[in-house]
C-alpha atoms as a printed R data frame, in Angstrom:
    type eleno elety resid chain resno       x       y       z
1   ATOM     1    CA   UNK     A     1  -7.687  34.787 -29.604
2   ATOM     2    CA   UNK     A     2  -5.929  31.729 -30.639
3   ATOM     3    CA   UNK     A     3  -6.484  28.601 -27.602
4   ATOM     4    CA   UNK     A     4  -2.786  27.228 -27.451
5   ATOM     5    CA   UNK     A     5  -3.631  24.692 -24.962
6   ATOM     6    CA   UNK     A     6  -2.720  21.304 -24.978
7   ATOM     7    CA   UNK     A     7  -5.073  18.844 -24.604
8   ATOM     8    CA   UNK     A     8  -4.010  16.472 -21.645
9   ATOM     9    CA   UNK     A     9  -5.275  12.781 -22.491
10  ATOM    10    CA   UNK     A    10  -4.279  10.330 -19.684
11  ATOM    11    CA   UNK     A    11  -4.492   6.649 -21.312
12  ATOM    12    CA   UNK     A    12  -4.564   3.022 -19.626
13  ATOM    13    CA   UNK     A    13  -5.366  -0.472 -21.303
14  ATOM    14    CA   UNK     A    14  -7.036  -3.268 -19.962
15  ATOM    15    CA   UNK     A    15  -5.508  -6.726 -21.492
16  ATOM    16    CA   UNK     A    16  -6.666 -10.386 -21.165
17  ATOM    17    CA   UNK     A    17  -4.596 -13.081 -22.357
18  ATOM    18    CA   UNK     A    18  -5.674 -14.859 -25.588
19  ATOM    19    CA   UNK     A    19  -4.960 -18.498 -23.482
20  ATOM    20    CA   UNK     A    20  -7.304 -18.516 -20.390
21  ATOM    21    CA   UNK     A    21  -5.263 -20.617 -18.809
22  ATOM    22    CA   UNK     A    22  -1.908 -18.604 -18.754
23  ATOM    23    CA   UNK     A    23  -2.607 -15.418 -17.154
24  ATOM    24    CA   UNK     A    24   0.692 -13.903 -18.472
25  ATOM    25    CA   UNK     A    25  -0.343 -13.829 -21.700
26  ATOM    26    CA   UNK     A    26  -1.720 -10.291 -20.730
27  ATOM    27    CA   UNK     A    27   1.282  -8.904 -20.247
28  ATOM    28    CA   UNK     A    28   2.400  -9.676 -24.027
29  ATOM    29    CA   UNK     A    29   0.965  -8.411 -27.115
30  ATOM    30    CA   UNK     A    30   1.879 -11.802 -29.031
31  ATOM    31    CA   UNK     A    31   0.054 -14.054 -26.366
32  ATOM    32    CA   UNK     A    32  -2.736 -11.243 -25.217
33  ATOM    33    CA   UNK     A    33  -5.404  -8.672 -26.273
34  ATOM    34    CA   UNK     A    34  -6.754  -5.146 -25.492
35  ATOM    35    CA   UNK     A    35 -10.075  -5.352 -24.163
36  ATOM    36    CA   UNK     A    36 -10.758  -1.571 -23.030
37  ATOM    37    CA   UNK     A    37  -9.163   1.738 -23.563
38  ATOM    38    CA   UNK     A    38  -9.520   4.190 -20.661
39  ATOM    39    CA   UNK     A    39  -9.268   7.924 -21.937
40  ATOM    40    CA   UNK     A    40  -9.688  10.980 -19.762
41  ATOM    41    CA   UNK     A    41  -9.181  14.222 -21.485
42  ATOM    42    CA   UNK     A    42  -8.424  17.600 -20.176
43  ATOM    43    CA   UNK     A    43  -8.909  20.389 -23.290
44  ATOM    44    CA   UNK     A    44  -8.170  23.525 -20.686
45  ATOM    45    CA   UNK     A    45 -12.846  23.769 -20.721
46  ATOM    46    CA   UNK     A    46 -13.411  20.469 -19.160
47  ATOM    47    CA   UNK     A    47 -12.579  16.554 -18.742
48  ATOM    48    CA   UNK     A    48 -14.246  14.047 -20.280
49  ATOM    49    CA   UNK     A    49 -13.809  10.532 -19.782
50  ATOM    50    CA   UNK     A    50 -14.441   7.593 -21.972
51  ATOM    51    CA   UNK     A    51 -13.794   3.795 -21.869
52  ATOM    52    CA   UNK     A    52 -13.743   2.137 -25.428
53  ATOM    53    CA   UNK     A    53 -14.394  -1.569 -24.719
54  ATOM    54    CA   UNK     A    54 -15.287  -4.212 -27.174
55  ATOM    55    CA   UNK     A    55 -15.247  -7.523 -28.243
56  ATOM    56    CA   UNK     A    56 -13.819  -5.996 -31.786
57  ATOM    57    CA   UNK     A    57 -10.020  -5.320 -30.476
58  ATOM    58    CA   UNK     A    58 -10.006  -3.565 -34.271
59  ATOM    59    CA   UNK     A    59 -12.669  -0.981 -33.198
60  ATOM    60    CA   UNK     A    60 -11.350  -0.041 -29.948
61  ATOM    61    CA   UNK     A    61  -8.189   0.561 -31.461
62  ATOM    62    CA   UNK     A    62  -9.642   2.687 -34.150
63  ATOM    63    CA   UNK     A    63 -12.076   4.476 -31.912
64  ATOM    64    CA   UNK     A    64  -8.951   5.500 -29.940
65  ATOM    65    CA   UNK     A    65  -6.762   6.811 -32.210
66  ATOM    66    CA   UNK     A    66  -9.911   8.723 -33.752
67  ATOM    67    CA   UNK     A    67 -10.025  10.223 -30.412
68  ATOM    68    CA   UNK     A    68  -5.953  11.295 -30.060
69  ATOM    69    CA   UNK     A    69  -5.106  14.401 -31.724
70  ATOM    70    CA   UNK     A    70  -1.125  14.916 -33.317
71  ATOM    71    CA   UNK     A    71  -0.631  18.110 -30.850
72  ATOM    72    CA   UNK     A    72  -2.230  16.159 -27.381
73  ATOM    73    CA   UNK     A    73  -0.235  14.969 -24.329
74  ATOM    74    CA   UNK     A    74  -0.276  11.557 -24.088
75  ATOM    75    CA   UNK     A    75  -0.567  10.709 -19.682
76  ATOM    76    CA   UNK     A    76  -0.099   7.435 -17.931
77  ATOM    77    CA   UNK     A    77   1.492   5.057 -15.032
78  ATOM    78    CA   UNK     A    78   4.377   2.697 -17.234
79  ATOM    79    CA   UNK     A    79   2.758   4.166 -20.497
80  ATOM    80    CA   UNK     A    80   6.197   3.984 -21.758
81  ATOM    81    CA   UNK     A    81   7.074   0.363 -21.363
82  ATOM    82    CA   UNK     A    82   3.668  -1.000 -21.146
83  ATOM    83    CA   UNK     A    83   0.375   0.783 -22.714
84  ATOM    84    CA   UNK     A    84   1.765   2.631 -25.500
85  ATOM    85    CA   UNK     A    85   4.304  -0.009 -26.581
86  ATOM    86    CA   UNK     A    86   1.277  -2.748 -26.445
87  ATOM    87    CA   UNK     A    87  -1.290  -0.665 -28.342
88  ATOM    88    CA   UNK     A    88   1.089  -0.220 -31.055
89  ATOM    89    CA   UNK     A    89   2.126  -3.936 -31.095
90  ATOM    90    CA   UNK     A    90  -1.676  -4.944 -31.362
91  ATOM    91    CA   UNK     A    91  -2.033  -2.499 -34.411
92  ATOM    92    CA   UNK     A    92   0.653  -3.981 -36.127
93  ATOM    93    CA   UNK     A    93  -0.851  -7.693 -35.378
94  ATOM    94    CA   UNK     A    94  -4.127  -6.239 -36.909
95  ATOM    95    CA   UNK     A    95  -3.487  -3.864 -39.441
96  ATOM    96    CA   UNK     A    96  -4.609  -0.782 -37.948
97  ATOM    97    CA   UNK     A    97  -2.759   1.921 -38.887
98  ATOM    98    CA   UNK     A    98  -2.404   4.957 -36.272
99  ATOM    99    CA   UNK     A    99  -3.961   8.433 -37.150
100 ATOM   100    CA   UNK     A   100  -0.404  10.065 -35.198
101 ATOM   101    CA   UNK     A   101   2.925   8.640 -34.474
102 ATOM   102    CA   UNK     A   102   4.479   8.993 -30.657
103 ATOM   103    CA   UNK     A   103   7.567   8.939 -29.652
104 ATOM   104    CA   UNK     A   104   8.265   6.261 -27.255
105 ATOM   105    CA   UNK     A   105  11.824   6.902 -26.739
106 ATOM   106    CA   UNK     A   106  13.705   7.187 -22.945
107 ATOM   107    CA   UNK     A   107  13.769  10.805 -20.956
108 ATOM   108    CA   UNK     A   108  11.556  12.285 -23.464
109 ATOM   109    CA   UNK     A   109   8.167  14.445 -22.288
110 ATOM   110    CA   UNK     A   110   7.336  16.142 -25.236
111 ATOM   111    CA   UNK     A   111   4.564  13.762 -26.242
112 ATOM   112    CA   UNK     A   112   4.569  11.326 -23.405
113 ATOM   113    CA   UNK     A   113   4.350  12.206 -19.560
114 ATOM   114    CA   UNK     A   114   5.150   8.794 -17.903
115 ATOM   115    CA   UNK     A   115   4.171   9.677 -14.042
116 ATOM   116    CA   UNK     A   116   6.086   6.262 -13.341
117 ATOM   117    CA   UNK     A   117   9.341   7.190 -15.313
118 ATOM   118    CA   UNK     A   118   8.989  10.849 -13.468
119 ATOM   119    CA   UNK     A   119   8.597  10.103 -10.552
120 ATOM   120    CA   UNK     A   120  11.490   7.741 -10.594
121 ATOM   121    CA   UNK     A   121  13.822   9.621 -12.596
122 ATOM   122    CA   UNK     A   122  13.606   6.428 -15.176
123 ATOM   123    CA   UNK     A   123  14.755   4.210 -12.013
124 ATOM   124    CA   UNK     A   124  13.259   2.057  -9.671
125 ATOM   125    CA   UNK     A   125   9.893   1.236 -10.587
126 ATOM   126    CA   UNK     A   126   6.518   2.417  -8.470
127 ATOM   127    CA   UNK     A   127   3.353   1.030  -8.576
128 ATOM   128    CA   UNK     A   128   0.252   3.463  -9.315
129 ATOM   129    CA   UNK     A   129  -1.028   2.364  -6.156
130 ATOM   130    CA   UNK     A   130   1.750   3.267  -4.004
131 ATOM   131    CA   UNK     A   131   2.413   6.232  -5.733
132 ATOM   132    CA   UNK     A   132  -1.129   7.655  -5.267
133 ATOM   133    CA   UNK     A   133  -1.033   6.757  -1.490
134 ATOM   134    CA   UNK     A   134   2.506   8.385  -1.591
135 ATOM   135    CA   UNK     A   135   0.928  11.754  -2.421
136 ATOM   136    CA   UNK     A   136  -2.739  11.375  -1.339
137 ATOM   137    CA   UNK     A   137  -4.363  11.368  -4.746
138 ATOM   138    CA   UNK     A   138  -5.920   8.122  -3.325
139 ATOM   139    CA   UNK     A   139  -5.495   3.687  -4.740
140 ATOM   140    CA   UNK     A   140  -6.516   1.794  -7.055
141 ATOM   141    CA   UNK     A   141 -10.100   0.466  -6.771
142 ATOM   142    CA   UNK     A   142  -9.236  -3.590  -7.961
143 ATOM   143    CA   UNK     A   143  -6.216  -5.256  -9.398
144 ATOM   144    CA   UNK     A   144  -5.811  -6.001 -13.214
145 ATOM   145    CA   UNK     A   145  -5.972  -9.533 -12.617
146 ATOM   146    CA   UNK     A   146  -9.558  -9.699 -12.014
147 ATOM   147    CA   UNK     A   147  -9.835  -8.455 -16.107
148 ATOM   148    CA   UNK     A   148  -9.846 -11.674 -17.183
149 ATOM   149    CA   UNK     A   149 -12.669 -13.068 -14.960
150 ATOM   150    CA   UNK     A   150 -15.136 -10.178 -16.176
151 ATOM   151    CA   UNK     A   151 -13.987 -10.288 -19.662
152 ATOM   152    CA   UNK     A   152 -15.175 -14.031 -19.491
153 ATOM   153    CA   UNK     A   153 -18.428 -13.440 -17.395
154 ATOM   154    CA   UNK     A   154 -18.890 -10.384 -19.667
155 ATOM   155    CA   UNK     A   155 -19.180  -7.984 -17.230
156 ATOM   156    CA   UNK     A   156 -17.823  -4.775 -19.182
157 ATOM   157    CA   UNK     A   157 -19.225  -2.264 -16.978
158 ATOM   158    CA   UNK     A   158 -16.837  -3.606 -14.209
159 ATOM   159    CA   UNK     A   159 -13.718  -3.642 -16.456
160 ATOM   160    CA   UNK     A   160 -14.800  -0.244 -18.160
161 ATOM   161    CA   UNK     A   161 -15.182   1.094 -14.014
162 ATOM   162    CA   UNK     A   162 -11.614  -0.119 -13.348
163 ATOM   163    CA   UNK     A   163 -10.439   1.175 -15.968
164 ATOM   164    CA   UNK     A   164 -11.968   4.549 -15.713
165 ATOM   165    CA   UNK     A   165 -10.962   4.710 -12.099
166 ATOM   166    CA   UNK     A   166  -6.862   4.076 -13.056
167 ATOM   167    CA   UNK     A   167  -7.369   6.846 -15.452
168 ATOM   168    CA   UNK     A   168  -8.521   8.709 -13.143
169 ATOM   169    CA   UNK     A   169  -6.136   7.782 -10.096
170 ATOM   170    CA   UNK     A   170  -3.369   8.392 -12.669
171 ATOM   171    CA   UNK     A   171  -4.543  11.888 -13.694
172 ATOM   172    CA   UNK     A   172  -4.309  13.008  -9.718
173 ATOM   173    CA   UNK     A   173  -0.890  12.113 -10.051
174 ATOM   174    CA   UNK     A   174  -0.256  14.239 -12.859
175 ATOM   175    CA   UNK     A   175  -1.374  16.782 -11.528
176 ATOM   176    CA   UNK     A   176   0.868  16.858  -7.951
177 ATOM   177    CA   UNK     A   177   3.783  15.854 -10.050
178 ATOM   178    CA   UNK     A   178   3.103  18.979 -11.997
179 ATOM   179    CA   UNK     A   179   1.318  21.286  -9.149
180 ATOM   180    CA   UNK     A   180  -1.375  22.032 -11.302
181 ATOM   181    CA   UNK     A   181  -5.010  22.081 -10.215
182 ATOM   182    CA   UNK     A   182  -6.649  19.044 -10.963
183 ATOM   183    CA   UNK     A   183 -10.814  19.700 -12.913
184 ATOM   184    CA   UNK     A   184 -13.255  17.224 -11.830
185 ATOM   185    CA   UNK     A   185 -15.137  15.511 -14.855
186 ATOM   186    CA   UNK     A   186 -17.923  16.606 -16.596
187 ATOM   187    CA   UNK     A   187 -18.711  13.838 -19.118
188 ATOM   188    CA   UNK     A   188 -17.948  10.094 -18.567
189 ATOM   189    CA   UNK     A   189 -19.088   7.483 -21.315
190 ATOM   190    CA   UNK     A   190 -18.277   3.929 -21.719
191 ATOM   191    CA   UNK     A   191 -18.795   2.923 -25.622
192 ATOM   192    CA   UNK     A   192 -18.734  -0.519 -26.618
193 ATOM   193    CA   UNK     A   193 -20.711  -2.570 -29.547
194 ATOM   194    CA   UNK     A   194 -20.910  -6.004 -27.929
195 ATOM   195    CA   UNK     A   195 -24.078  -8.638 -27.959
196 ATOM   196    CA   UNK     A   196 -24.926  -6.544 -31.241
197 ATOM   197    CA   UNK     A   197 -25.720  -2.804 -30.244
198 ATOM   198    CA   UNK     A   198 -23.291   0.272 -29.115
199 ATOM   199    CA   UNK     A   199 -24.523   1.925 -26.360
200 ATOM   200    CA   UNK     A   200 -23.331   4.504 -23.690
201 ATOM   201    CA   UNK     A   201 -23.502   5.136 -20.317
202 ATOM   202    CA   UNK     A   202 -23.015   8.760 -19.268
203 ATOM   203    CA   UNK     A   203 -23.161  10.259 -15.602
């Protein structure tokens, strides 16, 4: 029997500026980089989580769209305005052609499920925080300004944990915006090739 699910995949980026000493630069793919991609994917068998994280912002950016299939949901909190919008900006900067296009256009769900933009009705904006106290899928574990400080003390097992943890914060929401039964996850791996080796963590 032919599986017609579609494969949920609930993104976030972590982004340091490429000036240490003007935070802000984050927020802009001219003045900033990605440093991790947070993935969580539901296939309708099981969810499996995976942080690509690298010094190589080429390779994470290939690694992810490697991982994205044409038919998949893309999930996230301001993926709309922020995420999506940046990754493509950073592939353009660096040549790295996407393996799928997405539509990033306004009040459009097809290929995109904004929980940000939903929940709003493309108004007032919420933070992923608030919103996941709102409807007790729980908070955010840190605050994306402490990126930078790990990305420069190397820690990537802390950014790859925050990142995970939005992923996952945002994927609760998700699921009460769409009364669905949320799956716990059954694979988690961070993947990243830095001081010379890629290695993985799974749990």
């Amino acid at each position: 029997m032919k599986n017609d699910y579609k494969r949920l995949v609930v993104v976030d980026i972590e982004t340091v500026s490429l000036n240490p000493i003007d935070p802000k630069g984050a927020l802009d793919a001219i003045m900033g980089r990605i440093v991790c991609i947070g993935t969580l994917i539901d296939d309708g068998q099981q969810l499996v989580e995976r942080a690509y994280i690298d010094r190589d912002e080429r390779k994470i950016l290939q690694e992810f769209w490697e991982t994205v299939r044409p038919t998949d949901l893309l999930i996230g909190h301001n993926i709309l305005e922020f995420d999506l919008p940046f990754i493509r900006q950073r592939c353009w900067i660096l040549g790295v052609r996407p393996l799928r296009e997405v539509n990033l256009r306004k009040y459009y769900t097809d290929e995109v499920f904004d929980t940000m933009q939903i929940w709003s009705n493309w108004g007032k904006k919420v933070k992923l925080d608030d919103l996941g106290g709102a409807l007790s899928c729980g908070q955010k574990s840190g605050h994306g300004t402490d990126v930078s400080q790990w990305w420069l003390a190397s820690d990537l097992q802390k950014i790859a944990d925050y990142c995970l943890d939005d992923v996952r914060l945002t994927y609760r929401v998700f699921c009460r915006l769409n009364y669905i039964a949320e799956r716990r996850p059954s694979f988690s791996v961070v993947s990243h090739a830095f001081q010379g080796g890629v290695s993985g963590v799974a749990s």
